[in-house]
C-alpha positions in Angstrom: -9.8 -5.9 0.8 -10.5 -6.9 4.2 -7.2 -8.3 4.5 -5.7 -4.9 3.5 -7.6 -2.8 5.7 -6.7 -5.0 8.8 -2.9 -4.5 7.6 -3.5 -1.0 7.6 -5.0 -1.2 11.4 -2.0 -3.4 12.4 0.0 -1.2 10.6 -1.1 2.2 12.4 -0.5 0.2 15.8 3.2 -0.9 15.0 4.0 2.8 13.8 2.3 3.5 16.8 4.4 1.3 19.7 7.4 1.7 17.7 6.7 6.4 17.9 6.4 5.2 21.9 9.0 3.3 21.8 11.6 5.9 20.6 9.8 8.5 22.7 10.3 6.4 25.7 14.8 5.9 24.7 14.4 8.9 24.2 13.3 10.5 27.5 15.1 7.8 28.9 18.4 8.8 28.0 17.9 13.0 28.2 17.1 12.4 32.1 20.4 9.8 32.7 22.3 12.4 30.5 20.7 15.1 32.9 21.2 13.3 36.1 25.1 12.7 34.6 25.8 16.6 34.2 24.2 17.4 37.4 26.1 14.7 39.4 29.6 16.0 37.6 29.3 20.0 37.7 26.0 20.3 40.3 27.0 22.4 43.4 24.8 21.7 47.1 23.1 24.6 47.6 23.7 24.4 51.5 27.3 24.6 51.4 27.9 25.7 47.8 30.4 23.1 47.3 30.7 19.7 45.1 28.2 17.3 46.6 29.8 14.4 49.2 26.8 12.5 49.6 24.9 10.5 46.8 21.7 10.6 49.2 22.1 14.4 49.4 23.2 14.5 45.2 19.8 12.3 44.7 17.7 14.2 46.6 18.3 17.8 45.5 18.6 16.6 41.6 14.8 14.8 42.5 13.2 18.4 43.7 14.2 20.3 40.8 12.7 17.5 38.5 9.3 17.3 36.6 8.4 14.1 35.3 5.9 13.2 32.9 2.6 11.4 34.5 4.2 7.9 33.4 7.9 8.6 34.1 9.1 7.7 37.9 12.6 9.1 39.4 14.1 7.4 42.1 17.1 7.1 43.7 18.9 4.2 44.9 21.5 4.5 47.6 23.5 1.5 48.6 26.1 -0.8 47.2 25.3 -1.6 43.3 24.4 -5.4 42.5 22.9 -6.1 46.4 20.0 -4.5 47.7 19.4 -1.0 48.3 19.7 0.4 51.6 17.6 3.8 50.9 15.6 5.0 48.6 14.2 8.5 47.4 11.7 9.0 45.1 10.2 12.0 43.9 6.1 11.7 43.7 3.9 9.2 43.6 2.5 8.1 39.6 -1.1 6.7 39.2 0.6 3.4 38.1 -0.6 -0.2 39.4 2.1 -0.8 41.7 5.1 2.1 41.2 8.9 1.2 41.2 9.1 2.4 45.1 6.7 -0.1 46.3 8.3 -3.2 44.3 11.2 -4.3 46.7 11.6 -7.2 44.3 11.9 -4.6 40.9 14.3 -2.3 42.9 16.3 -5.1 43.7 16.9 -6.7 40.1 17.7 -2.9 38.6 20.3 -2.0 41.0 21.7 -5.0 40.8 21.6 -5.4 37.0 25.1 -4.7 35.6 23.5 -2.9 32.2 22.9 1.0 32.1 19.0 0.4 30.4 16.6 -2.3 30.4 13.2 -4.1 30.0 11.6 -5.2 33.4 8.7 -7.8 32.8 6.2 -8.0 35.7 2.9 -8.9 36.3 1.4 -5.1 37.3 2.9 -4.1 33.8 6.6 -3.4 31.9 9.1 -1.5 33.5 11.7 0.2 31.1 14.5 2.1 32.7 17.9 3.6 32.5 20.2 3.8 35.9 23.3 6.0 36.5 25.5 4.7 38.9 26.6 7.5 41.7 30.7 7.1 42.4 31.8 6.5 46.3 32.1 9.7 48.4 34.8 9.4 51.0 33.9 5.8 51.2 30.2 6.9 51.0 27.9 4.1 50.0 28.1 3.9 46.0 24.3 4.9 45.0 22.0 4.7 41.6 19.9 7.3 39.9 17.0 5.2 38.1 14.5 6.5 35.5 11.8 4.5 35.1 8.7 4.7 32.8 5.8 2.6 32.4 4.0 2.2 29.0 1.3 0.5 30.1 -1.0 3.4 29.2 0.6 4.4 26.0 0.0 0.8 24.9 -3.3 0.8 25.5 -3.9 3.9 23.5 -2.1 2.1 20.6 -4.7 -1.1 21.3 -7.9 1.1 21.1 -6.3 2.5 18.1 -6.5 -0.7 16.6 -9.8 -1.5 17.6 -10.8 1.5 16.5 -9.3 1.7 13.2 -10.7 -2.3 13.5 -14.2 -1.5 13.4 -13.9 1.6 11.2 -12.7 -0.6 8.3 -15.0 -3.6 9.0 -18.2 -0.7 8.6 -16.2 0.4 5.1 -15.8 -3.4 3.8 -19.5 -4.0 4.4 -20.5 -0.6 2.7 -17.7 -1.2 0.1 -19.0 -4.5 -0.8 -22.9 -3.2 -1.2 -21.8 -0.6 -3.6 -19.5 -2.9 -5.2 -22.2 -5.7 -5.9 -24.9 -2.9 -7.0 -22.0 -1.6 -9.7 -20.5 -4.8 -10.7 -24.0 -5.7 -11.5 -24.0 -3.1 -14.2 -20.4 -3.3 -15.5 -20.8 -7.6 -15.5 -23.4 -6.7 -18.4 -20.8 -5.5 -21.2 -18.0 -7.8 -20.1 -20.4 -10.9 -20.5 -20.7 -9.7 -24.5 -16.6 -9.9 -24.0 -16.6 -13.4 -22.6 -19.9 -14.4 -25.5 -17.4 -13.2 -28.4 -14.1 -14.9 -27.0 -15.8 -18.1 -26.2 -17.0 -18.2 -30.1 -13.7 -17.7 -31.5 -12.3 -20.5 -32.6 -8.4 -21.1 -34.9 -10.2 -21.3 -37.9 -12.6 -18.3 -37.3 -10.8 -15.4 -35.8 -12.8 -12.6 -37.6 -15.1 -12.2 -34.6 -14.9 -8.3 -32.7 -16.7 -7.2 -30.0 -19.0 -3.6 -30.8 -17.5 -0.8 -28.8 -19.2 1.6 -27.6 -19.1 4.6 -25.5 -15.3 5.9 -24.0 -15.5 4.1 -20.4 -12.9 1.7 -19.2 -15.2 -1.7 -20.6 -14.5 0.4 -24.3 -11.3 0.6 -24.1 -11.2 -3.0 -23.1 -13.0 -4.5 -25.6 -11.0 -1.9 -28.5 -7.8 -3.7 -26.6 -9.7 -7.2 -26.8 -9.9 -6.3 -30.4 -6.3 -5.5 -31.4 -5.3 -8.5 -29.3 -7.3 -10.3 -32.1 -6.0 -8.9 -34.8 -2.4 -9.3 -33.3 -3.7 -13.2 -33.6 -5.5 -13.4 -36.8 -2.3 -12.0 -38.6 -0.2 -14.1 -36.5 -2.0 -17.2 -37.3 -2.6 -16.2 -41.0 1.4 -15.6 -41.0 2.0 -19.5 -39.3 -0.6 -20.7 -42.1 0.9 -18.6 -44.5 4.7 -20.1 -43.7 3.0 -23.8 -43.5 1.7 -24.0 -47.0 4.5 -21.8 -48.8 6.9 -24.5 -47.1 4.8 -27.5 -48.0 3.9 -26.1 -51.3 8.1 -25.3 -52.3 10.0 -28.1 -50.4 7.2 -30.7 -52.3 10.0 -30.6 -54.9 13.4 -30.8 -53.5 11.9 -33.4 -51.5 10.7 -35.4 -54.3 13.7 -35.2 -56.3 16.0 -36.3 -53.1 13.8 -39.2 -52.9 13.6 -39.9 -56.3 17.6 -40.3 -56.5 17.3 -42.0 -53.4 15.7 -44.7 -55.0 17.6 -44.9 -58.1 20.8 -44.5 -56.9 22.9 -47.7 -57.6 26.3 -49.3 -56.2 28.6 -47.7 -58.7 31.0 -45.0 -56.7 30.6 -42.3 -59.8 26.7 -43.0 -59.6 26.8 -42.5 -55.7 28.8 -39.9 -55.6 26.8 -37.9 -58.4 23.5 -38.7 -56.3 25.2 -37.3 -53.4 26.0 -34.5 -54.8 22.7 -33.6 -56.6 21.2 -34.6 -52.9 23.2 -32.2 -51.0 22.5 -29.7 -53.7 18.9 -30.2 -53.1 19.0 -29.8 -49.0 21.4 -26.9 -49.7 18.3 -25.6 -51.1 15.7 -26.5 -48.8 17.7 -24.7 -46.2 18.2 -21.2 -47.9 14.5 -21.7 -48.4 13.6 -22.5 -44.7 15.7 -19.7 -44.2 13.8 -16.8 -46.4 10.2 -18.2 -45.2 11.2 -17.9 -41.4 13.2 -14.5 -42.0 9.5 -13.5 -44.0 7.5 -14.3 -40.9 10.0 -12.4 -38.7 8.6 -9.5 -40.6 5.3 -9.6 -39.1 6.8 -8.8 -35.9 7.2 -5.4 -34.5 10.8 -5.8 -33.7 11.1 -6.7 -37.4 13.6 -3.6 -37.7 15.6 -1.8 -35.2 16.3 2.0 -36.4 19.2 3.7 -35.2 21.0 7.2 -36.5 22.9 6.0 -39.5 25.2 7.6 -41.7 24.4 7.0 -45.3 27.2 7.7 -46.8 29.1 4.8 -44.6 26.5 2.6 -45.4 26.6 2.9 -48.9 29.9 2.3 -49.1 30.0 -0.5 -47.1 27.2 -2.1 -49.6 29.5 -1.4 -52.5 32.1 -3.4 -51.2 30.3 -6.5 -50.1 28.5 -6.6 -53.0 31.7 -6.4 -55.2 32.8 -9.9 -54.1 29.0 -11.2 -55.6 30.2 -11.5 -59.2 33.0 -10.1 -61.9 31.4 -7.0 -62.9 32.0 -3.6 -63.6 30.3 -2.3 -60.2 30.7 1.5 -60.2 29.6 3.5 -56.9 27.5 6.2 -58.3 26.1 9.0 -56.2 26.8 8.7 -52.5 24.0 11.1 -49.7 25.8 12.7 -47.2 24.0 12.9 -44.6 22.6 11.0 -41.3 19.1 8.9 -41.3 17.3 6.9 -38.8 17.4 3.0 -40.3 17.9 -0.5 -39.3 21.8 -0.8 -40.7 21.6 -4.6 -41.1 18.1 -4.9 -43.0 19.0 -2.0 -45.0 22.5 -4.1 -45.9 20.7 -7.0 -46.2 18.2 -6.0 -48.8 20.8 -3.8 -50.7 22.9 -7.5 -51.5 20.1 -9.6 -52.2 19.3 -6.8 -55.0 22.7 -6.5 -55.8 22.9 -10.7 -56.4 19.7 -10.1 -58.2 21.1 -8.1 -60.5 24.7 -10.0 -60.9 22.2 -12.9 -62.2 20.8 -11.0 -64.8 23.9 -10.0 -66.2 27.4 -11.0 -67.3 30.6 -10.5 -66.4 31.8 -7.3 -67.4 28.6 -5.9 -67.2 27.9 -2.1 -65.4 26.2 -2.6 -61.9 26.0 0.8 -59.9 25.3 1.5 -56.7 24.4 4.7 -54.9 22.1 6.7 -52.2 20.4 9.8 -52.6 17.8 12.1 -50.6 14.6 13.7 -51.5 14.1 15.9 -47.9 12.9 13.3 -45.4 12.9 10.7 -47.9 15.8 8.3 -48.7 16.5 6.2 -51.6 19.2 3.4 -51.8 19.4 1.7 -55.5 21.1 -0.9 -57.5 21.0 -0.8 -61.2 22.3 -3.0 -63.7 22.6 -3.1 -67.4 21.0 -6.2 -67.9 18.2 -7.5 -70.0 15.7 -5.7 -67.9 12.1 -6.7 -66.6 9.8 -7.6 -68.6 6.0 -5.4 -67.9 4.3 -8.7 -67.4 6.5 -9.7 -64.5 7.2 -5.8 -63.1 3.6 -6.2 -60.9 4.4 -10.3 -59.3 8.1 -10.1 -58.8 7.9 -9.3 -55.3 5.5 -11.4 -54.8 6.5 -15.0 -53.1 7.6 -17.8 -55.4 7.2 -15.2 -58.2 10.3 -15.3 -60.4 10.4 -12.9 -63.5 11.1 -14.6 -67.3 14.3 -13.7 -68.4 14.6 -12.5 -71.5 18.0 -14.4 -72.3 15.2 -17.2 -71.7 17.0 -18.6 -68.4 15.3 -18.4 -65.1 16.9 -18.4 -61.8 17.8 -20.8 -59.5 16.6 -19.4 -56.3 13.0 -20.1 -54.6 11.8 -16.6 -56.0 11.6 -15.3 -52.1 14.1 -12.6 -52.5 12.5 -9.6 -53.7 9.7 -10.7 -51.0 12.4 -10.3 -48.4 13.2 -6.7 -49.9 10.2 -5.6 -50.0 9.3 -7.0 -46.2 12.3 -5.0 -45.4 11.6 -1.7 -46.7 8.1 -2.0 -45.6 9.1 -2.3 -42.2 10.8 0.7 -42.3 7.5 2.7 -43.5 8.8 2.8 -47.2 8.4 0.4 -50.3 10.7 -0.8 -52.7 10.3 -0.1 -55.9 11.1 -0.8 -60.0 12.3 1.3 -62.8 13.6 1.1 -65.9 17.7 2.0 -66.5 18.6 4.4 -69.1 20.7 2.3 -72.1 18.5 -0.5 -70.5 18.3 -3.1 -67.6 16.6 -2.7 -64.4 17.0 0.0 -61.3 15.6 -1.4 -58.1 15.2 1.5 -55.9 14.7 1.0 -52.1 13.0 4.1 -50.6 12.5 4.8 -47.2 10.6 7.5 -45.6 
């Protein structure tokens, strides 16, 4: 704070100098620019004519002048870049040694070649402007000078500062007394913060701080809290994916090792054992796969909604999903209209039901496919004529590793994740998916979204 408060202070002087500064061009160029119309259209009043002397053109421009307390007009007659022979000023200025008494200053300004300038001198800065008087009938040339000396106006800016200085040092030490008597009662709540986080530990993230009251430490500790929870379900999901993957590639990994160890030098036997290997990592991969897409789910950016038309998505479901199998897939009723829904989920979970259902049936076989909607609600189904679901398995399927029984008594070959994966789906769209029972029999898996 302190820091800040003495930027402020140096700040305020630099706005200051820098307001004098452009004051200062400023004057500095309306008198040359004065000074130049006069000496181009000005008249002598004593003979009514253009003026032939620049001693007579400085002097008469000097009289009708009025500078400021700090400004000093003088004129310079004598041959620009040596030393002036004459010189007029107007007044005298309450200045530590004026321009008119400082042979040495007159002579580096009239012989300086530029138009404006900075003179450095002991007594204090000089900053001027000149306009150089043309010969008059081979009349001395001769220089109109404005000079101005901010020696004042920078020590206004300086007692600013100091001001501004002390002002801010009297705040900090009030500042810092109020400060210590409130921190005093705010550190109480925030140590119960610091208590809680330092006793939660990875295995024990149930821990929440009490709330209470609506003040800023409240709203900390309900943010504290949802940071936890973000935590507890992020760790429960890393658990969760540990052990399903441990617990389902036990086997695939046992049965590569087992061929492993069996396999002999015949090339029929190796090649067999290769194949039943690569088989076996084919599946460790789609299952690596489904566990890593189900733990995507726990993240917010799980879905990404976007206007959709259903009617273009349904149809583009029906086609991909004709390639699955040789069946008779039919695209029943089609919604026409426009919803907000991630597109690529929605696909996603729409074939993986669609390959569920070309596994539980046989070729030839009725699949249909179609949309519909309910007001807000949309539903996107797949139903096959296949043996069905039995009622035992209609509450676990979607569960992980849960794989229905079929009833043609052959169960599939997958790791039993996706239905899980649909459901993660239409969950993270607010919805749910859902079972129901096809007229004529089989199974309708219906995929509702609110």
């Amino acid at each position: 704070m302190a820091v800040a408060l003495a930027s402020v202070a140096a700040t305020t002087r630099s706005i200051l100098l820098r307001d004098t500064d452009q004051r200062i061009n400023g004057l500095l160029a309306q008198e040359a620019g004065e000074f130049a119309n006069f000496e181009e259209q000005g008249f002598d009043p004593e003979t009514g004519r253009p003026f032939t002397d620049p001693g007579r053109l400085l002097r008469v421009f000097l009289e009708r002048q009025y500078a400021d307390l700090d400004e000093e007009l003088v004129g310079l007659v004598g041959e620009v870049g040596s030393r002036p022979t004459q010189i007029i000023q107007q007044r005298e200025i309450p200045v530590d040694r004026p321009l008119h008494e400082d042979a040495d200053a007159r002579r580096r300004i009239h012989a300086s070649p530029d138009s404006t300038g900075t003179l450095e001198r002991p007594e204090g800065e000089i900053r001027w402007a000149k306009v150089t008087v043309a010969r008059y009938g081979g009349e001395p040339a001769a220089a109109f000078v404005v000079a101005f000396h901010p020696g004042r106006e920078q020590a206004r800016a300086d007692e600013v500062f100091r001001v501004l200085l002390a002002i801010s040092g009297v705040a900090l030490l009030m500042t810092t007394g109020i400060a210590w008597v409130v921190a005093g009662r705010i550190l109480k709540p925030v140590r119960l913060v610091r208590t809680t986080a330092a006793q939660l530990t990875e295995q024990d993230l149930t821990r929440r701080i009490p709330v209470h009251g609506h003040d800023d430490v409240a709203a900390l500790a309900e943010t504290f809290n949802a940071m936890l929870d973000r935590l507890e379900r992020a760790f429960a999901t890393q658990r969760r994916f540990v052990d399903d993957a441990g617990h389902e590639l036990r086997t695939p990994i046992t049965i590569v090792r087992g061929h492993l160890e069996l396999m002999g030098d015949e090339p029929a036997e190796r090649e067999e054992t290769v194949r039943l290997v690569t088989d076996e990592l084919d599946r460790m991969s789609r299952i690596v796969e489904d566990l890593l897409l189900l733990a995507k789910a726990e993240r917010p950016d799980f879905v990404t909604p976007e206007p959709v038309q259903l009617a273009e998505l349904t149809a583009d479901v029906y086609v991909k999903a004709r390639t699955l199998g040789d069946r008779d897939w039919v695209l029943a009723e089609v919604a026409d209209r426009e919803a907000r829904l991630d597109p690529q989920r929605v696909t996603q979970a729409m074939v993986q039901l669609a390959q569920n259902a070309v596994q539980h049936t046989t070729t030839g076989q009725t699949i249909r496919i179609g949309s519909r909607t309910d007001g807000a609600r949309v539903e996107l189904y797949v139903a096959d004529s296949g043996p069905g679901v039995q009622a035992q398995d209609a509450e676990v399927i979607f569960e992980r590793f849960r794989r229905g029984t079929a009833r043609r008594g052959v169960r599939g070959t997958g790791a039993g994740l996706g239905l899980s994966i649909v459901r993660a789906i239409a969950e993270g769209h607010g919805g749910r998916v859902g079972l129901r029972a096809t007229e004529g029999g089989g199974a309708t898996f219906v995929l509702t979204l609110d």
